[in-house]
N, C-alpha and C positions, 0 to 999 in steps of 0.2 A: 874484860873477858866475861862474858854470860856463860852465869851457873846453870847447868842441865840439873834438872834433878829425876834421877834414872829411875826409882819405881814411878813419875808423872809419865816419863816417858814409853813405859813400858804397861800401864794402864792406855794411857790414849790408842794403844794399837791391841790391847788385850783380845779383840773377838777377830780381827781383820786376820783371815787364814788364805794362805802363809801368810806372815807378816815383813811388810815391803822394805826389810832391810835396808835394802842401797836406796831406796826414798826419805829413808827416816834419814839417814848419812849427807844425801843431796840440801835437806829439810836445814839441816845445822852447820851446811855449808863445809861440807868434809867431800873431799873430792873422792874419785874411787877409782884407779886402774885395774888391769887386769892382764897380765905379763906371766911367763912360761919363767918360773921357778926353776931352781935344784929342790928335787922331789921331798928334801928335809926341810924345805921353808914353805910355812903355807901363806907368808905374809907378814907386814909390817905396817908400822903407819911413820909417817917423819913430818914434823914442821920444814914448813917451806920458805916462811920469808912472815915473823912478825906474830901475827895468831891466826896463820891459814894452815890447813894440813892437809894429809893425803894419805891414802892406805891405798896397799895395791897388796893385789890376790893373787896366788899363784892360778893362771887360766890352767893349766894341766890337772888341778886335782879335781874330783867328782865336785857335782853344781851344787851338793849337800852341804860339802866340804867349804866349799867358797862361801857360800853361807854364811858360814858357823866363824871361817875367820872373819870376815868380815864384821859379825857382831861382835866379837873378841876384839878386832882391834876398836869398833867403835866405844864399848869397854874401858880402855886403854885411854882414849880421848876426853872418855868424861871422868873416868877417875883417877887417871897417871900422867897428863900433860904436863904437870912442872917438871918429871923426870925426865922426858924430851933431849933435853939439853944438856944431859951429863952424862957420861959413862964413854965405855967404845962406841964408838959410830955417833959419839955426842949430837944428831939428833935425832936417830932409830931406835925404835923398842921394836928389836925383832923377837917373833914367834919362829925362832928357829932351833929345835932340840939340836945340839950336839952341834951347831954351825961353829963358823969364825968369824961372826956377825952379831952376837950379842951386844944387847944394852946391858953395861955393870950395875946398872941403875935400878933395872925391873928386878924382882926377885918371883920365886915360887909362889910368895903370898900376892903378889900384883897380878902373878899367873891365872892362879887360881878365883879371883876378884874377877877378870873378863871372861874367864872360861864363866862362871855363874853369872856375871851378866848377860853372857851370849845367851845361855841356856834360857834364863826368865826371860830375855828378850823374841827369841824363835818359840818356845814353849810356854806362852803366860797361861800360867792357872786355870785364870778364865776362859782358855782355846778349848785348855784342855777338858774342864766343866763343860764345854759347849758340845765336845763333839759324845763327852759319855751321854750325857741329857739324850743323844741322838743314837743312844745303842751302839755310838763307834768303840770298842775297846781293845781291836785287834792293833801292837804295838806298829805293826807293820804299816798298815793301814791309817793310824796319826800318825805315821813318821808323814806318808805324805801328803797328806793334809797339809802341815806345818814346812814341806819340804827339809825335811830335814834329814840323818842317816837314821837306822832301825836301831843301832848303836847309842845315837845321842836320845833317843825316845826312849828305849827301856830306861838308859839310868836317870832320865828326867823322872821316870814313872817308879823307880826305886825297884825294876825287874832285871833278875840275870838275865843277862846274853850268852845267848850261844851261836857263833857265828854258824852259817850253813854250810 
């Protein structure tokens, strides 16, 4: 199995705004659905057969949102694959708060390990260096840029939200 190594991969795309998520996933041969969820699951990723995998997005949630799972599960892929294969649904790590579908296997700290890869991955430093250099500093304004939600931009940027 070929090691990714996630800040290589998240430099090679650092200026490219938005950055082409589901290209980077195609790139490393990670498949990608897009299927109408129960509104608490924004997605999962599962081994299919050997070292091929798949993540599939809830199509109903906002295209910000699909995103963001989407880099979250790819997350999951470079850094939680051996867990894959154990837990409930022994080969799912679902991103499901409060489901009946969890992986036993993933924990809060694996959570929180894609949640911050997602974020450096839509939001690299260098995007974000690029668009201040260009006078952009309105949160709203880099959310889309990066396509991302205004949400996941302030707390990349370390600014409260207040939702409108």
């Amino acid at each position: 199995m070929c090691k990714i190594n996630p800040l290589e991969l998240i430099e090679k795309y650092s200026t490219t705004l938005p950055v082409p998520v589901y290209g980077i996933m195609r790139e490393l041969g990670l498949g990608v659905n897009f299927e109408p969820l129960e509104n608490n699951i924004s997605g999962w990723i599962e081994r299919l057969d050997g070292d091929k995998y798949s993540v599939t997005v809830n199509s109903s949630h906002a295209i910000v949102r699909q995103r963001f799972t989407a880099a979250h599960e790819l997350g999951h892929f470079i850094y939680h694959r051996e867990l894959f294969g154990r837990g409930v649904g022994d080969t799912r790590a679902y991103r499901a708060e409060g489901s009946s579908r969890p992986n036993s296997a993933i924990y809060p700290v694996h959570e929180r390990q894609a949640n911050s890869f997602a974020a450096n991955l839509l939001m690299p430093f260098k995007g974000i260096s690029l668009l201040l250099s260009q006078d952009i500093s309105d949160p709203a304004v880099m959310a889309d840029h990066f396509e991302v939600s205004v949400q996941a931009m302030h707390i990349r940027l370390g600014l409260p939200y207040q939702p409108a």
